[in-house]
PyMOL Python script that loads the backbone (N, CA, C, O; Angstrom):
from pymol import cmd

cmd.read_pdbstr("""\
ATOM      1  N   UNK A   1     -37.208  41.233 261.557  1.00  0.00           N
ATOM      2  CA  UNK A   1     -37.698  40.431 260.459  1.00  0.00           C
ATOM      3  C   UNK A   1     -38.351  41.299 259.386  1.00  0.00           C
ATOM      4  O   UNK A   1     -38.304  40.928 258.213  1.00  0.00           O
ATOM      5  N   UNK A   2     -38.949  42.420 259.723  1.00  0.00           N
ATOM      6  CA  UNK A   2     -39.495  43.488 259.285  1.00  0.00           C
ATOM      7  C   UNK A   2     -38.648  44.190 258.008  1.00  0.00           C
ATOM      8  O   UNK A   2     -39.212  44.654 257.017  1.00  0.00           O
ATOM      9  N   UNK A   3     -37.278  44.183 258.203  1.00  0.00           N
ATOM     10  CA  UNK A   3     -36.472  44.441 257.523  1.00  0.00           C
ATOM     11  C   UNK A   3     -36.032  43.869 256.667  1.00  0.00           C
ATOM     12  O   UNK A   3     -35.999  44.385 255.550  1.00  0.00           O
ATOM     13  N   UNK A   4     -35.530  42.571 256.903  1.00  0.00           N
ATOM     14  CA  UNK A   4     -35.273  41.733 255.785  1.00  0.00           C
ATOM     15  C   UNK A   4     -36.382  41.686 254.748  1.00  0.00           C
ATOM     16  O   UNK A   4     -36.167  41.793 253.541  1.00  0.00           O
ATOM     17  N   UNK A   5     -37.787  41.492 255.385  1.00  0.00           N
ATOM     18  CA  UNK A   5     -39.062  41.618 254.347  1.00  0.00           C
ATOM     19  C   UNK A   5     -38.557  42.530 253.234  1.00  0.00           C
ATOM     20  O   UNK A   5     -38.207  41.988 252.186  1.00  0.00           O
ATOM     21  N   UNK A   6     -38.466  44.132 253.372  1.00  0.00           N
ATOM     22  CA  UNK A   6     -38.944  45.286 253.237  1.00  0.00           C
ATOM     23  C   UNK A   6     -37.369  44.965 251.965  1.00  0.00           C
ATOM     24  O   UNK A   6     -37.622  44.814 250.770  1.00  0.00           O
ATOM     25  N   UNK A   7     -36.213  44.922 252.361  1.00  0.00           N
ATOM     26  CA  UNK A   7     -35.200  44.781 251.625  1.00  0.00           C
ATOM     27  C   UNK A   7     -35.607  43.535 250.211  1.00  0.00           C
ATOM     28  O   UNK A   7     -35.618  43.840 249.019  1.00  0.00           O
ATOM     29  N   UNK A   8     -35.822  42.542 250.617  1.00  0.00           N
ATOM     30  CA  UNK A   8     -36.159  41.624 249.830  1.00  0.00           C
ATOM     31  C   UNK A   8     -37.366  42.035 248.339  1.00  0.00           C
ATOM     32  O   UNK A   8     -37.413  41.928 247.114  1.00  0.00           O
ATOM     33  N   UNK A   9     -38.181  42.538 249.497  1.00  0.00           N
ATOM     34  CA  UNK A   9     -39.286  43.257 248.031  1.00  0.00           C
ATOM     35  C   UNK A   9     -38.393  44.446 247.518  1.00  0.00           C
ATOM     36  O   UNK A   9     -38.755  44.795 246.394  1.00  0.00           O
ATOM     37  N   UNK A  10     -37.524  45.040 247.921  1.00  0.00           N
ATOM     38  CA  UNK A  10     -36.977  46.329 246.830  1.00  0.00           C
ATOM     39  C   UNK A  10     -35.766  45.628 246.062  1.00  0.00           C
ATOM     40  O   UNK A  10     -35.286  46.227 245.100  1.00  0.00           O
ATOM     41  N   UNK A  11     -35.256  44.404 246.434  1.00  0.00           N
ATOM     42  CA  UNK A  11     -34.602  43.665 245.638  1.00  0.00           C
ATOM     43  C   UNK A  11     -35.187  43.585 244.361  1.00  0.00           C
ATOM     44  O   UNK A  11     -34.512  43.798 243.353  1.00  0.00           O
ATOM     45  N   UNK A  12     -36.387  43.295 244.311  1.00  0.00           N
ATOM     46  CA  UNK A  12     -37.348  42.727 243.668  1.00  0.00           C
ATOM     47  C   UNK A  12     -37.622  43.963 242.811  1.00  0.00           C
ATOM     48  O   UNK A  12     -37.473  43.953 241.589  1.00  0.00           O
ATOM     49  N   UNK A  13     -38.005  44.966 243.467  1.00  0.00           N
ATOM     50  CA  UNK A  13     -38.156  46.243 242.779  1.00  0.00           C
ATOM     51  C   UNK A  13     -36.788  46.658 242.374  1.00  0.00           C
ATOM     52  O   UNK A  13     -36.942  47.614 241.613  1.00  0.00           O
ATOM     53  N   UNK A  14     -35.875  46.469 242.477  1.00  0.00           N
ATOM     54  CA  UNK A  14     -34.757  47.292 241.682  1.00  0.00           C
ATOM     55  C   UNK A  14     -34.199  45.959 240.864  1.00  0.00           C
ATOM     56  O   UNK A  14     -33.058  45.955 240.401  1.00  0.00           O
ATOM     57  N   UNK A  15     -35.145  44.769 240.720  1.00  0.00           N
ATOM     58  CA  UNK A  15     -34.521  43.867 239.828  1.00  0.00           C
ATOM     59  C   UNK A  15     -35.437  44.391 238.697  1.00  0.00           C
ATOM     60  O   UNK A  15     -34.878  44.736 237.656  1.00  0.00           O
ATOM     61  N   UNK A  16     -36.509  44.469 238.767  1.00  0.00           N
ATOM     62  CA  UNK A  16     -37.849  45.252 237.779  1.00  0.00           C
ATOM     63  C   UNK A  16     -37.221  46.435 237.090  1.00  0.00           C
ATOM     64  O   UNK A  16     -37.206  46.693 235.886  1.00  0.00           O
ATOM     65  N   UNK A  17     -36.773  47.012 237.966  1.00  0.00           N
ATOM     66  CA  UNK A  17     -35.985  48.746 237.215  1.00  0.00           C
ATOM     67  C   UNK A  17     -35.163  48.039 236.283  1.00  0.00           C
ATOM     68  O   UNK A  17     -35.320  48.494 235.150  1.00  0.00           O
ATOM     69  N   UNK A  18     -34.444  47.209 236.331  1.00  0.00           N
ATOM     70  CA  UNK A  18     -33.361  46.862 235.948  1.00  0.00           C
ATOM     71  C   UNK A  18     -33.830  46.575 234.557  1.00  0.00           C
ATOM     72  O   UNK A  18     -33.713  47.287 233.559  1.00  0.00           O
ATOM     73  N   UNK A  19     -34.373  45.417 234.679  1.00  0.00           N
ATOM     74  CA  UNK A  19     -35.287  45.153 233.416  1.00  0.00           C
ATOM     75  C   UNK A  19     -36.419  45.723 232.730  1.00  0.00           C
ATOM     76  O   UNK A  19     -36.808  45.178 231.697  1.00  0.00           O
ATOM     77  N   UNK A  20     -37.002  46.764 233.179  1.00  0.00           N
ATOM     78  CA  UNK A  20     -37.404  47.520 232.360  1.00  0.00           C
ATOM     79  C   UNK A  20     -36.548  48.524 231.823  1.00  0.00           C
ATOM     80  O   UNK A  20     -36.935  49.010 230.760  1.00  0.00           O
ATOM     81  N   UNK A  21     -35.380  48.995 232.341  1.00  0.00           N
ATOM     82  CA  UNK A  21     -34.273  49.937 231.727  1.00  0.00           C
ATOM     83  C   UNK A  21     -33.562  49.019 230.511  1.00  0.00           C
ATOM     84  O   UNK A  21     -32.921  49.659 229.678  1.00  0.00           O
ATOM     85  N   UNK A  22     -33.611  48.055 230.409  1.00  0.00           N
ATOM     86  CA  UNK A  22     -32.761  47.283 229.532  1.00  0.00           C
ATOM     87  C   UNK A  22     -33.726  47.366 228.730  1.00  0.00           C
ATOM     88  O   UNK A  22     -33.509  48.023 227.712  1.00  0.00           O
ATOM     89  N   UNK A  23     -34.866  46.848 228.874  1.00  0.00           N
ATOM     90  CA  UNK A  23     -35.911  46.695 227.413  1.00  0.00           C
ATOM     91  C   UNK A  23     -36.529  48.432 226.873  1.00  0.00           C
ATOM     92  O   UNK A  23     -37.275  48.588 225.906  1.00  0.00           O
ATOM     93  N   UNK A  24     -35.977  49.637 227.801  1.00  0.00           N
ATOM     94  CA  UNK A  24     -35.933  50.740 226.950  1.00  0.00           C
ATOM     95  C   UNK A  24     -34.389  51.401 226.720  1.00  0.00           C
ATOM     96  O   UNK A  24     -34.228  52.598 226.959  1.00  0.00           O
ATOM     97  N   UNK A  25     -33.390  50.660 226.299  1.00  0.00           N
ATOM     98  CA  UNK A  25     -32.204  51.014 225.508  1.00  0.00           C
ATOM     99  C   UNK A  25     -32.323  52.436 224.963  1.00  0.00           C
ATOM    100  O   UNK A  25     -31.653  53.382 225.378  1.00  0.00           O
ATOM    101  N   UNK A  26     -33.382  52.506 223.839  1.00  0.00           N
ATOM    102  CA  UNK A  26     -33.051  53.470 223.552  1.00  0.00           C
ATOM    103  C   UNK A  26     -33.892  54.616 223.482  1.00  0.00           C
ATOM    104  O   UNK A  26     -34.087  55.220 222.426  1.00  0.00           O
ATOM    105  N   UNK A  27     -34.455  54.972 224.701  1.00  0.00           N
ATOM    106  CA  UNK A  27     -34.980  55.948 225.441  1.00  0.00           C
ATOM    107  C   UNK A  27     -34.471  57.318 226.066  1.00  0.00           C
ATOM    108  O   UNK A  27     -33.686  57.280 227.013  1.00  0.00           O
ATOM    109  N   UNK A  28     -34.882  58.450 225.579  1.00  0.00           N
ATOM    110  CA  UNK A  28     -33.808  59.700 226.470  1.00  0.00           C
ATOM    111  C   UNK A  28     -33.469  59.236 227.735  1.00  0.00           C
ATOM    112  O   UNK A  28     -33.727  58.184 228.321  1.00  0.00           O
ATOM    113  N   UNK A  29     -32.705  60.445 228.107  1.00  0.00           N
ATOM    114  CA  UNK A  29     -32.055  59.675 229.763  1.00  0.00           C
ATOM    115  C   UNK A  29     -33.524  60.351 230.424  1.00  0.00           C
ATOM    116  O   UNK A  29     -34.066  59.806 231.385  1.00  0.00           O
ATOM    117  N   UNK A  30     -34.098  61.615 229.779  1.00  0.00           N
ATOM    118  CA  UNK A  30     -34.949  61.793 230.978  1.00  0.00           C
ATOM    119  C   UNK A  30     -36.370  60.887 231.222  1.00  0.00           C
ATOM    120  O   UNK A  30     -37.100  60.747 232.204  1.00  0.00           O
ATOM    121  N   UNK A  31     -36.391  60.492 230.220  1.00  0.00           N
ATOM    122  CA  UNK A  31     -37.637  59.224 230.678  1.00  0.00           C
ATOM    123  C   UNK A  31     -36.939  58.424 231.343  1.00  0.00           C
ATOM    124  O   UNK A  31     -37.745  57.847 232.074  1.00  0.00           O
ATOM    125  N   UNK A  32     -35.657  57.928 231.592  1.00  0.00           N
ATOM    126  CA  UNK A  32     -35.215  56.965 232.350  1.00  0.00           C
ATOM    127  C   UNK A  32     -34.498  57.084 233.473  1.00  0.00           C
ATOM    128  O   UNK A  32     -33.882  56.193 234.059  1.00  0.00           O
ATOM    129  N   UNK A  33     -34.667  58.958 233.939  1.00  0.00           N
ATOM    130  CA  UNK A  33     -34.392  59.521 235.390  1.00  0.00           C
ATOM    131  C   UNK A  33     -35.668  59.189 235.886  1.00  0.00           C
ATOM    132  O   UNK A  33     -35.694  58.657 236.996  1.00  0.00           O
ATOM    133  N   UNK A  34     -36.889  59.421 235.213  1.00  0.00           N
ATOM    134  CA  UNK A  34     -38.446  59.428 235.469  1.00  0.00           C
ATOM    135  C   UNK A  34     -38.580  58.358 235.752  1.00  0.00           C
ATOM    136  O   UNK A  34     -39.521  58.269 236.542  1.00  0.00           O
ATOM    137  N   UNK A  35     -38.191  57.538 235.564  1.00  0.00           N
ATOM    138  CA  UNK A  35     -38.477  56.054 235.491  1.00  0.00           C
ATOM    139  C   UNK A  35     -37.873  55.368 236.764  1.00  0.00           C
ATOM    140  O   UNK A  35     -38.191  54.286 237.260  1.00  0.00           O
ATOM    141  N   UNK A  36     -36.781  56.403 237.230  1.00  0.00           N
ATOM    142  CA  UNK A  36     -35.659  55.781 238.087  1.00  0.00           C
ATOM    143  C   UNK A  36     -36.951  56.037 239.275  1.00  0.00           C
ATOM    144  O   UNK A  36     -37.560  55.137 239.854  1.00  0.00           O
ATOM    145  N   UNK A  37     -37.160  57.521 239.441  1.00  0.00           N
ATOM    146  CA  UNK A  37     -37.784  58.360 240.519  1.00  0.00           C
ATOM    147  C   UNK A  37     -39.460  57.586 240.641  1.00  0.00           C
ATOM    148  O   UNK A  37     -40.175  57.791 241.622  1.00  0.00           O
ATOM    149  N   UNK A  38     -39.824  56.825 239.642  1.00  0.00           N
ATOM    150  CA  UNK A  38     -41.265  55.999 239.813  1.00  0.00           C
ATOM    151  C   UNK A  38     -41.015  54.696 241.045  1.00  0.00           C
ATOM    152  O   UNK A  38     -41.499  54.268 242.093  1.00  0.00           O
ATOM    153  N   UNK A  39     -40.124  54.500 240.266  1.00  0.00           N
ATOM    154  CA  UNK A  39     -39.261  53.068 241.148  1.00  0.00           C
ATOM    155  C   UNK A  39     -38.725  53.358 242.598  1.00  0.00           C
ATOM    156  O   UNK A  39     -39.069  52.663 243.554  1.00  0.00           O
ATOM    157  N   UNK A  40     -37.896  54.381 242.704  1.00  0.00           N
ATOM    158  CA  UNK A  40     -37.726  54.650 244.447  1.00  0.00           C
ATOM    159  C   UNK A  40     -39.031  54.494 245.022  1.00  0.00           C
ATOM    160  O   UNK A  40     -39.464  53.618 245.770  1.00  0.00           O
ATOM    161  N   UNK A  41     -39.751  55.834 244.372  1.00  0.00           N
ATOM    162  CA  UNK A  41     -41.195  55.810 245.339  1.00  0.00           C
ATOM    163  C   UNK A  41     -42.134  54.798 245.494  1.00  0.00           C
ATOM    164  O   UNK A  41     -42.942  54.786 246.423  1.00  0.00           O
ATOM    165  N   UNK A  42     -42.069  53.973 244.653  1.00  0.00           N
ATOM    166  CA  UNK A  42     -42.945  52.644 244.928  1.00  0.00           C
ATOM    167  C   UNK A  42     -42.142  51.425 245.933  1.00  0.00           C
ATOM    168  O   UNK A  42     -42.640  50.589 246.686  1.00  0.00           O
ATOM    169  N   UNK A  43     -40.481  51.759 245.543  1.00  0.00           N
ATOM    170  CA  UNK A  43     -39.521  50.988 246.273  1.00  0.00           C
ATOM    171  C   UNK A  43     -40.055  51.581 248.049  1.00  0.00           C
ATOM    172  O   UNK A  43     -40.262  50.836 249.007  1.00  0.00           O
ATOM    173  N   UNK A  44     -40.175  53.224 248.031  1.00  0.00           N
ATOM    174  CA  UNK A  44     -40.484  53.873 249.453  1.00  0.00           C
ATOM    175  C   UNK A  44     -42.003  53.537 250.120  1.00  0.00           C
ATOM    176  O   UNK A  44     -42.244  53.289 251.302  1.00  0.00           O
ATOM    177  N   UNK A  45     -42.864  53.603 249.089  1.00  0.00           N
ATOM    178  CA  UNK A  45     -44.196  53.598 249.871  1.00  0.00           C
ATOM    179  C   UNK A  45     -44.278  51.828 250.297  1.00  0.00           C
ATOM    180  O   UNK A  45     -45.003  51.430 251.208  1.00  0.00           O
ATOM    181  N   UNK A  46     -43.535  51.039 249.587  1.00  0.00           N
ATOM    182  CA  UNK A  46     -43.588  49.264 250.137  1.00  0.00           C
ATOM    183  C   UNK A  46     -43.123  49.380 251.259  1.00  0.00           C
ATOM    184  O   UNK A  46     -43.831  49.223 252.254  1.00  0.00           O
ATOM    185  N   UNK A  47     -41.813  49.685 251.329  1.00  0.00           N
ATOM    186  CA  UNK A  47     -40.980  49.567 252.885  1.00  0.00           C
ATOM    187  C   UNK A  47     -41.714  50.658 253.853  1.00  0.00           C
ATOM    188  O   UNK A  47     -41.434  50.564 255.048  1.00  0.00           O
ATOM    189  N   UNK A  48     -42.445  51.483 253.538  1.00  0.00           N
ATOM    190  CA  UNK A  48     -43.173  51.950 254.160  1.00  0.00           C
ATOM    191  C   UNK A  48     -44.535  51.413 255.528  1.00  0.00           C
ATOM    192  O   UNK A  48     -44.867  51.312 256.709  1.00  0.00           O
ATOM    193  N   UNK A  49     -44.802  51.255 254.253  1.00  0.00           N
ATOM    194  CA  UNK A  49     -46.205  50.384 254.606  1.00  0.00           C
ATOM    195  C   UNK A  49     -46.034  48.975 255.527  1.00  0.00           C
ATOM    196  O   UNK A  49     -46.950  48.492 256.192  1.00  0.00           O
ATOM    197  N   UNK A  50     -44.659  48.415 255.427  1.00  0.00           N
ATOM    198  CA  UNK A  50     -44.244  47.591 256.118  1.00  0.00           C
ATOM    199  C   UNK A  50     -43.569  47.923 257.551  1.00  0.00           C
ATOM    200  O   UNK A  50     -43.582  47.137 258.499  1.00  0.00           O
ATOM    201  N   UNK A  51     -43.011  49.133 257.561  1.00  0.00           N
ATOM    202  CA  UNK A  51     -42.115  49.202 258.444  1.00  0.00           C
ATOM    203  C   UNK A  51     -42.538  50.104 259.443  1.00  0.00           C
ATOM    204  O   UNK A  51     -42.096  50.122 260.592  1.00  0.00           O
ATOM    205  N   UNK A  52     -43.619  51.040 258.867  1.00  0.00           N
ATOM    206  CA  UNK A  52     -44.237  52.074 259.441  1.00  0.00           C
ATOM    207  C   UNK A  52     -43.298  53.189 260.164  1.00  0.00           C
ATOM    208  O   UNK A  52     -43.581  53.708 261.243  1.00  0.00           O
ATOM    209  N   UNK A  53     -42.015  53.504 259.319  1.00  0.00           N
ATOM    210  CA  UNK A  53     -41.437  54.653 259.941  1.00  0.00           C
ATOM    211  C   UNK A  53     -40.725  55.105 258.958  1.00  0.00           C
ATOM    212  O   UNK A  53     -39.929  54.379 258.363  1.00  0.00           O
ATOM    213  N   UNK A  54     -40.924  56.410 258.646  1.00  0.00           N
ATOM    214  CA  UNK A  54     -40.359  57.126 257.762  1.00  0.00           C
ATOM    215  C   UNK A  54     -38.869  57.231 257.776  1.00  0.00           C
ATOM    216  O   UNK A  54     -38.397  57.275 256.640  1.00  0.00           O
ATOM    217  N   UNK A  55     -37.918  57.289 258.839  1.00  0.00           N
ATOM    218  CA  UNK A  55     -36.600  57.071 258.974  1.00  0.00           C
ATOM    219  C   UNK A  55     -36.039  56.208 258.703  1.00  0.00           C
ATOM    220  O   UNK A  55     -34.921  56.413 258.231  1.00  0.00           O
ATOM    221  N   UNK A  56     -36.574  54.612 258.877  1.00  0.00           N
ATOM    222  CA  UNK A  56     -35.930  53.788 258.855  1.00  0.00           C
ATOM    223  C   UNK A  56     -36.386  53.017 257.522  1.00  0.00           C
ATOM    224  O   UNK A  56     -35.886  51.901 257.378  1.00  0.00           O
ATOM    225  N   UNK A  57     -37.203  53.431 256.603  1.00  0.00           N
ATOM    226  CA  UNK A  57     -38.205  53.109 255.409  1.00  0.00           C
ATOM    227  C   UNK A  57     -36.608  53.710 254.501  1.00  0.00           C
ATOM    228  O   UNK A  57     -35.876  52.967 253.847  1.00  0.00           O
ATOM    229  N   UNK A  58     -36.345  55.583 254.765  1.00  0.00           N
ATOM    230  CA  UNK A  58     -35.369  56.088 253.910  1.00  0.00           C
ATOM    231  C   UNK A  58     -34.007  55.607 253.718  1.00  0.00           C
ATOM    232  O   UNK A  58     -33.326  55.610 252.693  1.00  0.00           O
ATOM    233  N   UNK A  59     -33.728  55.184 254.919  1.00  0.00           N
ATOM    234  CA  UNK A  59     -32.300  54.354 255.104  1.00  0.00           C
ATOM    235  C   UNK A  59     -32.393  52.927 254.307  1.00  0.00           C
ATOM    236  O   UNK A  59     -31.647  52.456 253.449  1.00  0.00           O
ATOM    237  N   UNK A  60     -33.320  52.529 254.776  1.00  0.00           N
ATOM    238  CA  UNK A  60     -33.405  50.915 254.195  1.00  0.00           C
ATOM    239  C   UNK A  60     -33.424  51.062 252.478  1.00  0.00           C
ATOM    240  O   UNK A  60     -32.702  50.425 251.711  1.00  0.00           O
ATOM    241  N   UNK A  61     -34.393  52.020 252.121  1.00  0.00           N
ATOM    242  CA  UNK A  61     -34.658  52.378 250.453  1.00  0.00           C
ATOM    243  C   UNK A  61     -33.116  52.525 250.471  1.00  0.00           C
ATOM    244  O   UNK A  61     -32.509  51.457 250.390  1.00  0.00           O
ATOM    245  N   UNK A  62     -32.322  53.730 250.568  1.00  0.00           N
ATOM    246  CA  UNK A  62     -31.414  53.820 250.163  1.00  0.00           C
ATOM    247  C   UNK A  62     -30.463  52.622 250.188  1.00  0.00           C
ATOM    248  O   UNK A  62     -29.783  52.422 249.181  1.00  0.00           O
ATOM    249  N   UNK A  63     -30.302  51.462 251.686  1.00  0.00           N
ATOM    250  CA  UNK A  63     -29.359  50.984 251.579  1.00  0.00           C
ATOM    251  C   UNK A  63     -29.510  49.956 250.578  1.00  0.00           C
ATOM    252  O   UNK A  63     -28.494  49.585 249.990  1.00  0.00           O
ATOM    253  N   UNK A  64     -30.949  49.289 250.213  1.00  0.00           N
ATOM    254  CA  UNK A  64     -30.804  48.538 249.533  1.00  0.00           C
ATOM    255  C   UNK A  64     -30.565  49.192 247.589  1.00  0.00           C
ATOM    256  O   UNK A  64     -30.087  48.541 246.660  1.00  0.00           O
ATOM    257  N   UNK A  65     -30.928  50.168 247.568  1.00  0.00           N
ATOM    258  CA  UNK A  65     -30.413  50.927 246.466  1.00  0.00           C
ATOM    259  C   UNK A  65     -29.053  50.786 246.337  1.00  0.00           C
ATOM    260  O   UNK A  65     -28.749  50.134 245.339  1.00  0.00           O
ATOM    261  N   UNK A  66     -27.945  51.248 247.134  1.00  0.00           N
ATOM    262  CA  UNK A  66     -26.602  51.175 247.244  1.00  0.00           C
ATOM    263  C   UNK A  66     -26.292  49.574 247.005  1.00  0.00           C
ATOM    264  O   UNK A  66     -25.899  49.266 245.879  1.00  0.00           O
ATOM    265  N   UNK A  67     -26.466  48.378 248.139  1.00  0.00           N
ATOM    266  CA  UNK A  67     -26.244  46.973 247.444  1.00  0.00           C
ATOM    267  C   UNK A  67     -26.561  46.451 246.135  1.00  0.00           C
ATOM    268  O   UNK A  67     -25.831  45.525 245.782  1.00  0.00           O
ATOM    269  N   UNK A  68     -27.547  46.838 245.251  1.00  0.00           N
ATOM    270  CA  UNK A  68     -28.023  46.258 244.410  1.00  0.00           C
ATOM    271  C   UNK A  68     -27.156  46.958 243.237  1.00  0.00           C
ATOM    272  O   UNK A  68     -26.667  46.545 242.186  1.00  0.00           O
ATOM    273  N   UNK A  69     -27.183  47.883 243.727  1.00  0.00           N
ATOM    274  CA  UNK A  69     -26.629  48.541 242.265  1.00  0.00           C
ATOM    275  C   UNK A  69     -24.649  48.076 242.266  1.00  0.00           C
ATOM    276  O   UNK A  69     -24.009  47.686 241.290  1.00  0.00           O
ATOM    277  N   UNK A  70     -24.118  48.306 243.714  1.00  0.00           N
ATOM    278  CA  UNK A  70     -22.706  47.385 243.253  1.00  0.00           C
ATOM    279  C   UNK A  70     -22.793  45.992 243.175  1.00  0.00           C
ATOM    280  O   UNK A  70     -21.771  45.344 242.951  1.00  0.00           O
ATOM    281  N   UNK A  71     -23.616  45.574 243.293  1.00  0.00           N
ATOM    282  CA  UNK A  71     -23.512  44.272 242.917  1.00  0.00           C
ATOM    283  C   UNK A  71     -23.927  43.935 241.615  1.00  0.00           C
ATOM    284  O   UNK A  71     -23.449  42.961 241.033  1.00  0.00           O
ATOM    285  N   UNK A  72     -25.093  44.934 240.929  1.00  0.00           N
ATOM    286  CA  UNK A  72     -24.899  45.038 239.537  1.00  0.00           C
ATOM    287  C   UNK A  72     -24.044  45.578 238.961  1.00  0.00           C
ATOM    288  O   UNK A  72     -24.176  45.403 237.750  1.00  0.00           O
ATOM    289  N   UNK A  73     -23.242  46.140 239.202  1.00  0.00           N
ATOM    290  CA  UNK A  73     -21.878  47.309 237.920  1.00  0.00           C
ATOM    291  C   UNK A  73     -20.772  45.868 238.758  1.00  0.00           C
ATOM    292  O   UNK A  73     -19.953  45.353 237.996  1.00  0.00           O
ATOM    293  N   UNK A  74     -20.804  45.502 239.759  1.00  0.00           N
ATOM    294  CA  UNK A  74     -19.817  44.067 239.706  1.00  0.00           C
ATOM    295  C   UNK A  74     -19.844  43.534 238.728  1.00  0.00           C
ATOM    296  O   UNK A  74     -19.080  43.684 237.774  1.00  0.00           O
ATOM    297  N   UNK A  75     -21.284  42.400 238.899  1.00  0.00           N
ATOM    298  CA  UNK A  75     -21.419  41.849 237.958  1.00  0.00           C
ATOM    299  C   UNK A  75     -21.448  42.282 236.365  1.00  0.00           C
ATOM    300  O   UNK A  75     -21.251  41.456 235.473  1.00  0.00           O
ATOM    301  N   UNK A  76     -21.669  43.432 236.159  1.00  0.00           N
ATOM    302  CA  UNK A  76     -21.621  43.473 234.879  1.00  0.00           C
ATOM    303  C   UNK A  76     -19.943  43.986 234.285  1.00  0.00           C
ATOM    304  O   UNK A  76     -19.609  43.939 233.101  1.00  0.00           O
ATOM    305  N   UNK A  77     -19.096  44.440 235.377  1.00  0.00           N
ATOM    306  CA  UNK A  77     -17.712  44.247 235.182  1.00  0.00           C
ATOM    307  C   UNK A  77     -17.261  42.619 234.840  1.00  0.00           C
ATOM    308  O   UNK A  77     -16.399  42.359 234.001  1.00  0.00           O
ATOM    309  N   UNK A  78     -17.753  41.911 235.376  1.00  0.00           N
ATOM    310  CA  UNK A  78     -17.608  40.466 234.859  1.00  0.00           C
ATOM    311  C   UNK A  78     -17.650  39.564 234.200  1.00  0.00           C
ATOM    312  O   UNK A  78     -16.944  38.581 233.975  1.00  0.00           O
ATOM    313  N   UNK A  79     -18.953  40.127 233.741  1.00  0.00           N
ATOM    314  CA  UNK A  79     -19.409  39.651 232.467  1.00  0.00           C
ATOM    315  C   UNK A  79     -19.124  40.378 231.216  1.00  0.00           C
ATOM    316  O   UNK A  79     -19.414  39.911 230.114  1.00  0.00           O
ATOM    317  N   UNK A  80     -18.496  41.642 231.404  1.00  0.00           N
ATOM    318  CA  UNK A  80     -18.107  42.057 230.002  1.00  0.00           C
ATOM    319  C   UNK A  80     -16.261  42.223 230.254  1.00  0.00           C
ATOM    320  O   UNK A  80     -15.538  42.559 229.316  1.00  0.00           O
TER     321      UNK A  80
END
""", "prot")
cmd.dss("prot")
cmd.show_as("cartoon", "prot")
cmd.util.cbc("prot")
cmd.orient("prot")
């Protein structure tokens, strides 16, 4: 159950990235690598703090990184 939690809030957090990357359009890329790397680690220290294991905190960050993002470049294949 621990997991689903931990996924659900980085949903949440990579829906936030999302929308704060859109409302800075036109920003260098490196404020918006910086921006990427603020967001993992806050995405890492949540599932952290929840899950209490560094292995399974990195996998989960990543996997929900990997779903969110094809399901955004899906959707946005769709809509444009």
């Amino acid at each position: 159950m621990r997991i689903y939690v931990v996924i659900l809030l980085q949903f949440m957090i990579w829906s936030g990235y999302t929308f704060i990357e859109w409302l800075s359009q036109h920003d260098q890329l490196i404020y918006k690598v910086m921006m990427f790397f603020v967001f993992f680690y806050l995405a890492f220290i949540i599932g952290n703090k929840v899950t209490q294991s560094l292995r399974k905190t990195f996998f989960i960050t990543t996997f929900s990184l990997v779903v969110y993002s094809s399901i955004h470049y899906t959707m946005a294949l769709f809509i444009h």
